[in-house]
GUDRENRO-529819 format. One record per residue: residue number from 1; x, y, z of N, C-alpha, C in turn. Coordinates in steps of 0.1 Angstrom, whole numbers, padded with zeros to 4 digits. Layout:
// residues N
+------+-------+-------+-------+-------+-------+-------+-------+-------+-------+
! resi !   n.x !   n.y !   n.z !  ca.x !  ca.y !  ca.z !   c.x !   c.y !   c.z !
+------+-------+-------+-------+-------+-------+-------+-------+-------+-------+
!  NUM !     X !     Y !     Z !     X !     Y !     Z !     X !     Y !     Z !
...
+------+-------+-------+-------+-------+-------+-------+-------+-------+-------+
***
This chain:
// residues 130
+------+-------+-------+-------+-------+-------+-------+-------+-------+-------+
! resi !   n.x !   n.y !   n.z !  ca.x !  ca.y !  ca.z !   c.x !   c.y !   c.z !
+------+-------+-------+-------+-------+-------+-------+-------+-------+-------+
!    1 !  0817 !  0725 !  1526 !  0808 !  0733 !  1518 !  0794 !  0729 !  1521 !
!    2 !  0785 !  0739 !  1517 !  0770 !  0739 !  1524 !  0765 !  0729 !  1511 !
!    3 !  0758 !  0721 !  1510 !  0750 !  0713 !  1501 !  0743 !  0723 !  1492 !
!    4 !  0738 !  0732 !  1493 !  0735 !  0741 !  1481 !  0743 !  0752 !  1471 !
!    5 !  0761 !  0752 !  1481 !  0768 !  0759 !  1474 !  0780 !  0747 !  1467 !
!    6 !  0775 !  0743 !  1455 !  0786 !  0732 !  1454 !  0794 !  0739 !  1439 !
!    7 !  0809 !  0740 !  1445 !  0818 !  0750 !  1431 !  0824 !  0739 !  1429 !
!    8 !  0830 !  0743 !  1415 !  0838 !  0732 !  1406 !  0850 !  0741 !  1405 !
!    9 !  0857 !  0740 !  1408 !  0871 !  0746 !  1405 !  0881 !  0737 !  1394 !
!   10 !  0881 !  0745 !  1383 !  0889 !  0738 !  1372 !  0900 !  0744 !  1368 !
!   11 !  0910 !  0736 !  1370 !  0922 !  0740 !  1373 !  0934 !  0733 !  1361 !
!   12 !  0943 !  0743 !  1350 !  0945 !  0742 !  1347 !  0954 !  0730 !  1344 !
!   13 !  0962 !  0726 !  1332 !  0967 !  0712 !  1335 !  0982 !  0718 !  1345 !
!   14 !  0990 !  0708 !  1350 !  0998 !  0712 !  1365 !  1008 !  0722 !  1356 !
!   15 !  1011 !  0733 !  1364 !  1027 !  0742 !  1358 !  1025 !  0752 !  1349 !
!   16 !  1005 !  0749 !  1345 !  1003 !  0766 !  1333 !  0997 !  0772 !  1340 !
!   17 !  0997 !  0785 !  1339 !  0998 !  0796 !  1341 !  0988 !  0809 !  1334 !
!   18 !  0980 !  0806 !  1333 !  0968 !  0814 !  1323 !  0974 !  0829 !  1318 !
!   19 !  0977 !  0834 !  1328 !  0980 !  0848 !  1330 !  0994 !  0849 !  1319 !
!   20 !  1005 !  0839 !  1326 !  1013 !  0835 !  1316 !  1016 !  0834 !  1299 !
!   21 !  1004 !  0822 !  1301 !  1002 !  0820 !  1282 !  0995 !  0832 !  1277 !
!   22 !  0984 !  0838 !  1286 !  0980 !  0850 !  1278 !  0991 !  0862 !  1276 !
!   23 !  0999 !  0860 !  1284 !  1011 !  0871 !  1279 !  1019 !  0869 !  1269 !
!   24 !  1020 !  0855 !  1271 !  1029 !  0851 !  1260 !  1025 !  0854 !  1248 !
!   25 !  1016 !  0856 !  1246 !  1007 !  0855 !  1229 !  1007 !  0870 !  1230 !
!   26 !  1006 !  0879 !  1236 !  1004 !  0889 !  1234 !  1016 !  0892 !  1230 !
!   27 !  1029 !  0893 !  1238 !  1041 !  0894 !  1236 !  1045 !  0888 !  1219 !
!   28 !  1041 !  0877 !  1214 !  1039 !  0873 !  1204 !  1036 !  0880 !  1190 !
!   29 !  1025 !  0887 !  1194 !  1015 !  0899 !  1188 !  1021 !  0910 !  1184 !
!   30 !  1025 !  0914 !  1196 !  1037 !  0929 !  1196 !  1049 !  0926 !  1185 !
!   31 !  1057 !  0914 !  1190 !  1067 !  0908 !  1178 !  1059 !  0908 !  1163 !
!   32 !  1052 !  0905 !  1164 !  1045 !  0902 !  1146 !  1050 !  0915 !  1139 !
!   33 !  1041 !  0923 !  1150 !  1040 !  0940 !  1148 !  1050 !  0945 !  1150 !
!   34 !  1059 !  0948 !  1151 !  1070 !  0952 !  1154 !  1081 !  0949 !  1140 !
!   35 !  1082 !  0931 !  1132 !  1084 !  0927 !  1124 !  1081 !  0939 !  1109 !
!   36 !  1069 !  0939 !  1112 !  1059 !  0948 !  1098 !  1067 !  0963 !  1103 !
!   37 !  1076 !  0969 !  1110 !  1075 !  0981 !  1112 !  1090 !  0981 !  1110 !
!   38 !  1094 !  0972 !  1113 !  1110 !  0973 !  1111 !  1113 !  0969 !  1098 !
!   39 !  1106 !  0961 !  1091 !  1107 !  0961 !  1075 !  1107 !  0975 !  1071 !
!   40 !  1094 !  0984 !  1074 !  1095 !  0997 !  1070 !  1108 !  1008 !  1072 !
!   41 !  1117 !  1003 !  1080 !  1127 !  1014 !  1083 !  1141 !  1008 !  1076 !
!   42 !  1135 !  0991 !  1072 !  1149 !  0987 !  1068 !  1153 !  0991 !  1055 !
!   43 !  1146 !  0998 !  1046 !  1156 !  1003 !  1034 !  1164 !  1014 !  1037 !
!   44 !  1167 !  1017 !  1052 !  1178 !  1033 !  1051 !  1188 !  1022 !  1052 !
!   45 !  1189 !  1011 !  1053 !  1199 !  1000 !  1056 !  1203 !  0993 !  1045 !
!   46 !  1198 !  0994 !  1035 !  1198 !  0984 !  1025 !  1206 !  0987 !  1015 !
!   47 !  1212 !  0980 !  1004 !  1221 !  0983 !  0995 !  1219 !  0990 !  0988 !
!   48 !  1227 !  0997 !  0977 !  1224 !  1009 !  0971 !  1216 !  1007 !  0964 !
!   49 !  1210 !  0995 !  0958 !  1199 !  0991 !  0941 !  1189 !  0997 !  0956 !
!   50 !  1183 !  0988 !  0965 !  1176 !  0993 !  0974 !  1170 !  1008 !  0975 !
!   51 !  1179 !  1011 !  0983 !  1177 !  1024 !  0983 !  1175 !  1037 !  0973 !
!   52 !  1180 !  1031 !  0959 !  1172 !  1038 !  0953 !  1161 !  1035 !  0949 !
!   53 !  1155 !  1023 !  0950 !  1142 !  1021 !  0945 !  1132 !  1028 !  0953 !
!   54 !  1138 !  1025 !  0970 !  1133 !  1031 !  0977 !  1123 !  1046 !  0978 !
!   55 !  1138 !  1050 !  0977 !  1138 !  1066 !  0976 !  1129 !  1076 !  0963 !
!   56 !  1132 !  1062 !  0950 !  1124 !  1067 !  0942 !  1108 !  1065 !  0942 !
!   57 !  1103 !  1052 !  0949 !  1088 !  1053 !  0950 !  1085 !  1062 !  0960 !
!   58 !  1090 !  1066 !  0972 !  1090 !  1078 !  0981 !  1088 !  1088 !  0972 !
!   59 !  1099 !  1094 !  0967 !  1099 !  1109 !  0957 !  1083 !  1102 !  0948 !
!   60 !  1082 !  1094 !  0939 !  1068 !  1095 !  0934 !  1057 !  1094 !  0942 !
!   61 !  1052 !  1094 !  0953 !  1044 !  1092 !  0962 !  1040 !  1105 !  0964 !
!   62 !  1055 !  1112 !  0970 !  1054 !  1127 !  0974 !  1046 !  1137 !  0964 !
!   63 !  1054 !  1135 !  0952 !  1048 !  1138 !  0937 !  1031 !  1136 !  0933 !
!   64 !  1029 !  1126 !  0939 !  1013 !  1121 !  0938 !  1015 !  1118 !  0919 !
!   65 !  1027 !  1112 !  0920 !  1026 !  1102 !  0903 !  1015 !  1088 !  0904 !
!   66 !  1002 !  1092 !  0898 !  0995 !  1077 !  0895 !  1004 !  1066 !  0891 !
!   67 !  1017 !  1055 !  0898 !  1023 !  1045 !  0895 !  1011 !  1032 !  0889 !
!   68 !  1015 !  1025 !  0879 !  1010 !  1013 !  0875 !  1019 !  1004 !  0876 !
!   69 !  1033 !  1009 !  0873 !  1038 !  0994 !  0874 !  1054 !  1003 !  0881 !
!   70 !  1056 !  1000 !  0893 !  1065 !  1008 !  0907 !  1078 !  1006 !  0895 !
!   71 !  1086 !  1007 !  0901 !  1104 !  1014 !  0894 !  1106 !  0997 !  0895 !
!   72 !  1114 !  0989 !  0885 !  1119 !  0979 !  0887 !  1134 !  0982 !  0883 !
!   73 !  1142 !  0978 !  0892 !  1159 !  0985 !  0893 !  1169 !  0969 !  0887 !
!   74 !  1179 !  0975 !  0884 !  1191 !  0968 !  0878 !  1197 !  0975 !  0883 !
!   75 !  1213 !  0969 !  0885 !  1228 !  0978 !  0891 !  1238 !  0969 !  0879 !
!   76 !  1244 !  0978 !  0876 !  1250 !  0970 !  0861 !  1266 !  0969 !  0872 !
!   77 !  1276 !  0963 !  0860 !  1287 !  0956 !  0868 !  1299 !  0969 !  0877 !
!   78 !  1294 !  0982 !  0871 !  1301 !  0993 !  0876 !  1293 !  0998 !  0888 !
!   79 !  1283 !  0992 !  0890 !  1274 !  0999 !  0905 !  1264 !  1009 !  0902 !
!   80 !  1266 !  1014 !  0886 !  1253 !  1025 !  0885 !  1237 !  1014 !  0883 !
!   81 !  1230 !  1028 !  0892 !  1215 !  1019 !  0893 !  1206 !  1024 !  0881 !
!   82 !  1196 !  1014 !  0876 !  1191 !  1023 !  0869 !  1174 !  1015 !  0872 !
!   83 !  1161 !  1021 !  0870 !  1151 !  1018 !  0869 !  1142 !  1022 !  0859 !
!   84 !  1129 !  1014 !  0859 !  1121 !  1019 !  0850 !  1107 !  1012 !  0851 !
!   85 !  1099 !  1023 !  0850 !  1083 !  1016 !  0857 !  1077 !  1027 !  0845 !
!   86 !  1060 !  1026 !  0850 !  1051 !  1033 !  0840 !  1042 !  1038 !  0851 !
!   87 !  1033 !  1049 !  0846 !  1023 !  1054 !  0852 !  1010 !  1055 !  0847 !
!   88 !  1000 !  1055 !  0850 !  0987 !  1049 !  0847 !  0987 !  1050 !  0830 !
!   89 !  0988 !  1065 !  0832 !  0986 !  1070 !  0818 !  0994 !  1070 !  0805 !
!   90 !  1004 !  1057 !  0811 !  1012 !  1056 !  0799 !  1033 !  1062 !  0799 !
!   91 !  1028 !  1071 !  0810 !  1045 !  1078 !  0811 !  1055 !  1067 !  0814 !
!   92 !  1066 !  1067 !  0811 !  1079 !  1064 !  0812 !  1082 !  1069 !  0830 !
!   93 !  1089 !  1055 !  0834 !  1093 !  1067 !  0848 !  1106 !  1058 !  0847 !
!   94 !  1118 !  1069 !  0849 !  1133 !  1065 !  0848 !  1135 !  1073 !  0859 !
!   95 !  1145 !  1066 !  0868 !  1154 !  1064 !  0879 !  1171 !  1059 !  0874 !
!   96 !  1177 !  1071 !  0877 !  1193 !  1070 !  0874 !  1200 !  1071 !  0888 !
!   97 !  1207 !  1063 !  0887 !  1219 !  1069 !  0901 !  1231 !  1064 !  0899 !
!   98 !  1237 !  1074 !  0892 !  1252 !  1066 !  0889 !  1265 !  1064 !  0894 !
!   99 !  1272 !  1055 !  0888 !  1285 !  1047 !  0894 !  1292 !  1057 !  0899 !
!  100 !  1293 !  1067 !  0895 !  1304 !  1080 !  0900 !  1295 !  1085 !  0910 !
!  101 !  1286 !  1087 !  0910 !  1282 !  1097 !  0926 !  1266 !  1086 !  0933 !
!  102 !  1272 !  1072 !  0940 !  1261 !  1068 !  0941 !  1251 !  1069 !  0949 !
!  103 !  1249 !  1084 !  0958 !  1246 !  1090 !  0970 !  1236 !  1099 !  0963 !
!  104 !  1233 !  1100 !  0949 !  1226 !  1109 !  0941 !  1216 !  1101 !  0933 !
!  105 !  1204 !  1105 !  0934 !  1193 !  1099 !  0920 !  1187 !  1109 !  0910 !
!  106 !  1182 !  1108 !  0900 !  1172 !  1115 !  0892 !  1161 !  1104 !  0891 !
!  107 !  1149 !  1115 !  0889 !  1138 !  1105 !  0890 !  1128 !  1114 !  0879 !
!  108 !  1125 !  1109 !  0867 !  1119 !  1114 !  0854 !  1106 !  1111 !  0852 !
!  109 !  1096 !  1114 !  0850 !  1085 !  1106 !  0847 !  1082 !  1116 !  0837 !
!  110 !  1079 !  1106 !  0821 !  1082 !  1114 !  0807 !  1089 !  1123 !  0808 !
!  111 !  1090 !  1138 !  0804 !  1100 !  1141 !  0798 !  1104 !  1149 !  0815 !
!  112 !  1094 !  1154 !  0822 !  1093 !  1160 !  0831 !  1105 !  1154 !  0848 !
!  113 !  1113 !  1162 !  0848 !  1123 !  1156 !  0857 !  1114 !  1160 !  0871 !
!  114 !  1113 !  1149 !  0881 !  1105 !  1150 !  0893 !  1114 !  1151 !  0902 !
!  115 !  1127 !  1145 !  0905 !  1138 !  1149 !  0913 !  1154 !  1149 !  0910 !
!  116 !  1159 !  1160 !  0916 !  1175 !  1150 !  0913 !  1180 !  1158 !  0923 !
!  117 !  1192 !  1143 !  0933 !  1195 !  1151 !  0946 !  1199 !  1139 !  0951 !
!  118 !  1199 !  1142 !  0967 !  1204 !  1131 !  0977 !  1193 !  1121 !  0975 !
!  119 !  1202 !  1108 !  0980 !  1192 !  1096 !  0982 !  1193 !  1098 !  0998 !
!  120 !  1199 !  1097 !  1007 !  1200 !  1096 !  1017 !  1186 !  1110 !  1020 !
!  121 !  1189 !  1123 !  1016 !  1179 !  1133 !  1019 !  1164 !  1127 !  1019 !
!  122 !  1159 !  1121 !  1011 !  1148 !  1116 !  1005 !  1148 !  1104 !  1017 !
!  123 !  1154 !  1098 !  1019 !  1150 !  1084 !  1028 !  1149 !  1091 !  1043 !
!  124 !  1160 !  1104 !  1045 !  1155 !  1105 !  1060 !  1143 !  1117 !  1063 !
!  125 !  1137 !  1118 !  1049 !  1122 !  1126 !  1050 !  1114 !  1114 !  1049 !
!  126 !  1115 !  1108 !  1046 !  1102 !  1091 !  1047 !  1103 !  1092 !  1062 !
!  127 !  1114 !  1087 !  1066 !  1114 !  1083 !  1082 !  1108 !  1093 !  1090 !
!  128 !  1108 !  1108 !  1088 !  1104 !  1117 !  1098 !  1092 !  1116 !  1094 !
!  129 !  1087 !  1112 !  1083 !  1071 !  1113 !  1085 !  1061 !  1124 !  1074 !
!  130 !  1079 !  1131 !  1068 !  1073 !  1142 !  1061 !  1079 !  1144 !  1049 !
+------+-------+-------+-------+-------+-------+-------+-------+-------+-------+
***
């Protein structure tokens, strides 16, 4: 080298790979994210108390019910689900899905019935997005 061009070349410790570790972490990143998204699709998978809870804060979303306190679910020893939350203003919100047909919910808020029908219908409208 010329006396006026003097480079320092710093060189990682022996066997890393820069390009490497920066993939790695990215690849890392994607996982995180990926984590947060498959949580979101995991209640079409989940057991029946699940899925109705699911399905029922979905249906109140859709509704645009002001929730204060979301559906909190029991399954009694026969399998029927049942919930019950409040909404800003005071209403009752009940969620039924009973032991005899547990593929069905009703969803009440005060006296006003908001849905009754498939659980499954309701979960594979979340997923499409609509």
């Amino acid at each position: 080298m010329s006396a006026g061009a003097a480079v320092r070349i710093r060189r990682s410790p022996a066997g890393v790979n820069r390009g490497a570790v920066l993939g790695l972490l990215g690849l890392a990143a994607l996982a995180l994210t990926g984590c947060s998204q498959i949580a979101a699709i995991a209640p079409v998978g989940g057991d029946h108390l699940a899925e109705v809870r699911y399905a029922a804060i979905d249906l109140l979303l859709h509704a645009q019910v002001d929730v204060l306190t979301a559906p909190v679910c029991t399954q009694s020893s026969d399998d029927a689900v049942s919930c019950t939350g409040t909404t800003v203003d005071g209403a009752t919100i009940t969620v039924d899905s009973p032991a005899d047909d547990p593929t069905v919910l009703t969803v009440t808020v005060g006296s006003e019935q908001v849905y009754s029908g498939s659980i499954q219908d309701v979960l594979e409208k979340a997923m499409a997005g609509s």
